[in-house]
C-alpha positions in Angstrom: 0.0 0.0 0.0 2.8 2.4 1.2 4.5 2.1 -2.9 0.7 2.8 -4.1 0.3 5.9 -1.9 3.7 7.2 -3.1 2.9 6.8 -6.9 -0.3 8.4 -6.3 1.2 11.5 -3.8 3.5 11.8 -7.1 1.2 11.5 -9.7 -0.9 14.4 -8.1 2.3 16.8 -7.6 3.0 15.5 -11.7 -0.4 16.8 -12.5 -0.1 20.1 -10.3 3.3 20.7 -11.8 1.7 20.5 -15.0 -1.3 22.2 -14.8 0.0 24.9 -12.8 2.9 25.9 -15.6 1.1 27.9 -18.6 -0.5 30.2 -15.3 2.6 31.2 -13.5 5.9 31.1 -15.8 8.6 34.3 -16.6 10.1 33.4 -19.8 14.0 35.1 -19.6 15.5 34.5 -23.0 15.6 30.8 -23.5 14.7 29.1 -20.1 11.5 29.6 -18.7 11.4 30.5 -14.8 9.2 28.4 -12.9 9.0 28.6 -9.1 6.1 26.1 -8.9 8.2 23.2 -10.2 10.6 24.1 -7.6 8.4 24.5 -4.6 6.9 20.7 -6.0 10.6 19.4 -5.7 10.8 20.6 -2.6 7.8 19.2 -1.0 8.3 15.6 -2.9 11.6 15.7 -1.5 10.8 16.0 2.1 7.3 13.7 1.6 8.3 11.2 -1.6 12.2 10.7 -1.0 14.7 10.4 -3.6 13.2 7.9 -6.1 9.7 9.3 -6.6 10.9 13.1 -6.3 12.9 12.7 -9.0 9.9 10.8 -10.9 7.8 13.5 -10.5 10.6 16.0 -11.5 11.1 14.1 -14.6 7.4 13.2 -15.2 6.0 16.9 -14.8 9.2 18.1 -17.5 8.0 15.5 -19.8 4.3 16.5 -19.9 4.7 20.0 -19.6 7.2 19.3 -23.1 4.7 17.2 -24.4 1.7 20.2 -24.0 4.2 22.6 -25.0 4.2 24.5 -21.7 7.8 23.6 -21.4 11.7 23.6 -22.9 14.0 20.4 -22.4 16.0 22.3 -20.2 13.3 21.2 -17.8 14.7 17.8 -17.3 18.1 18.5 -16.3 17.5 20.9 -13.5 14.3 20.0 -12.4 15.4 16.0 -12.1 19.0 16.7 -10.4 17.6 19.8 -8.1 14.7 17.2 -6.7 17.3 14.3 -6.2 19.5 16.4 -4.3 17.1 18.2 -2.3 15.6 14.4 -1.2 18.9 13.1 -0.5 20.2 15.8 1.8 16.5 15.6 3.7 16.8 11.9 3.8 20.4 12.5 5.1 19.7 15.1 7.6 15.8 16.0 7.9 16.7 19.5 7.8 14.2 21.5 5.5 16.3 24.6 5.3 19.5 21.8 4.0 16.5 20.4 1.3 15.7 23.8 0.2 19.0 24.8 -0.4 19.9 21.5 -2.0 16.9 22.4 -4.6 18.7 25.8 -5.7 22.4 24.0 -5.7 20.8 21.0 -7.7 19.0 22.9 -10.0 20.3 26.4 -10.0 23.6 25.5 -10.5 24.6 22.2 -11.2 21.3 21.3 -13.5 22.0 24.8 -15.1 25.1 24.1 -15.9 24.2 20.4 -17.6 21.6 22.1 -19.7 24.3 23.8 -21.7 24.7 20.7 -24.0 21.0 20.0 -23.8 20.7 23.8 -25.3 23.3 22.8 -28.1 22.2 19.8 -29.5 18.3 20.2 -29.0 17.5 23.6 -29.1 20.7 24.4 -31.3 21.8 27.7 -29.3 25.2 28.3 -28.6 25.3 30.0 -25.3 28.0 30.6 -22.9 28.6 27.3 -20.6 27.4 29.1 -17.4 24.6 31.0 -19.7 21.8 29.4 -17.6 23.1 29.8 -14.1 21.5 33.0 -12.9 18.1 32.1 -14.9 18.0 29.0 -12.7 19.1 30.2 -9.4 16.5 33.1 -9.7 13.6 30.4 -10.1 14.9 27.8 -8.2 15.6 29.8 -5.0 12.1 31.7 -5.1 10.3 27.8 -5.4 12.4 26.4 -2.8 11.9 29.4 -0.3 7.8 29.1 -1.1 8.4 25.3 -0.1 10.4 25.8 2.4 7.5 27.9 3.8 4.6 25.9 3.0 6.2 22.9 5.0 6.9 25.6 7.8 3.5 26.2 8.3 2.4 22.5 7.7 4.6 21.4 10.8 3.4 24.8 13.0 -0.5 23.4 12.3 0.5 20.2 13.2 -0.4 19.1 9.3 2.5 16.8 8.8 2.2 14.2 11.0 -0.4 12.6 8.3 1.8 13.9 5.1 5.0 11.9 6.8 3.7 8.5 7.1 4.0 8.4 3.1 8.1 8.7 4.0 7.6 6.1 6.4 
């Protein structure tokens, strides 16, 4: 049951992810900012756990390409900024740690790996750190508005239910 809940906790965030990108998106020259996706990694980190954060990560990049709400530079920073948000929370079950492993993840080290993604699919020829500030702007405003929506969860006593899916 506890593998079922999981697919289903991440199958929801996939279709929030999704949904939620043609409202709230600032395009800045070839990437397109998206805090939601960020505060999404965030919370599948600290709820999901390594495996099924970086699921979601990859499944909301892939429909949001698919519906043409998203670039593929979604997939590199969106997949290595969940991962190593849910590994330092699984490491340490510090949410402040998570957060920031969501904007180092994505905002730097996913920036940086979409450079060849930006070459050979999108055929732009950008400077290798081109990326960086585009991704650490988004990334750090969805991890912060993560960051504070689990604050508040654990002040109203909300997570107690949400954790037993980490369990």
């Amino acid at each position: 049951m506890r593998k079922t809940t999981k697919l289903s906790a991440t199958a929801l965030l996939m279709a929030i992810g999704t949904l939620t990108s043609h409202l709230f998106y600032i395009p800045l020259g070839f990437a397109k900012i998206f805090p939601l996706q960020h505060v999404i990694n965030v919370l599948s980190a600290v709820l999901l756990g390594p495996f099924y954060a970086v699921l979601c990560a990859f499944g909301t990049s892939l429909l949001r390409n698919l519906f043409g709400t998203g670039s593929i530079l979604a997939f590199p920073g969106s997949m290595i900024g969940a991962f190593l948000a849910a590994f330092l929370y699984q490491k340490t079950k510090n949410m402040a740690l998570t957060a920031l492993g969501e904007v180092v993840g994505t905002g730097i080290i996913g920036a940086i790996i979409a450079y060849p993604f930006a070459l050979l699919f999108l055929g732009k020829n950008v400077a290798l750190f081109a990326f960086v500030p585009s991704f650490i702007m988004s990334s750090f405003g969805g991890a912060l508005l993560g960051y504070i929506f689990l604050r508040v969860l654990i002040k109203r006593n909300g997570m107690e239910n949400l954790r037993r899916l980490n369990s």
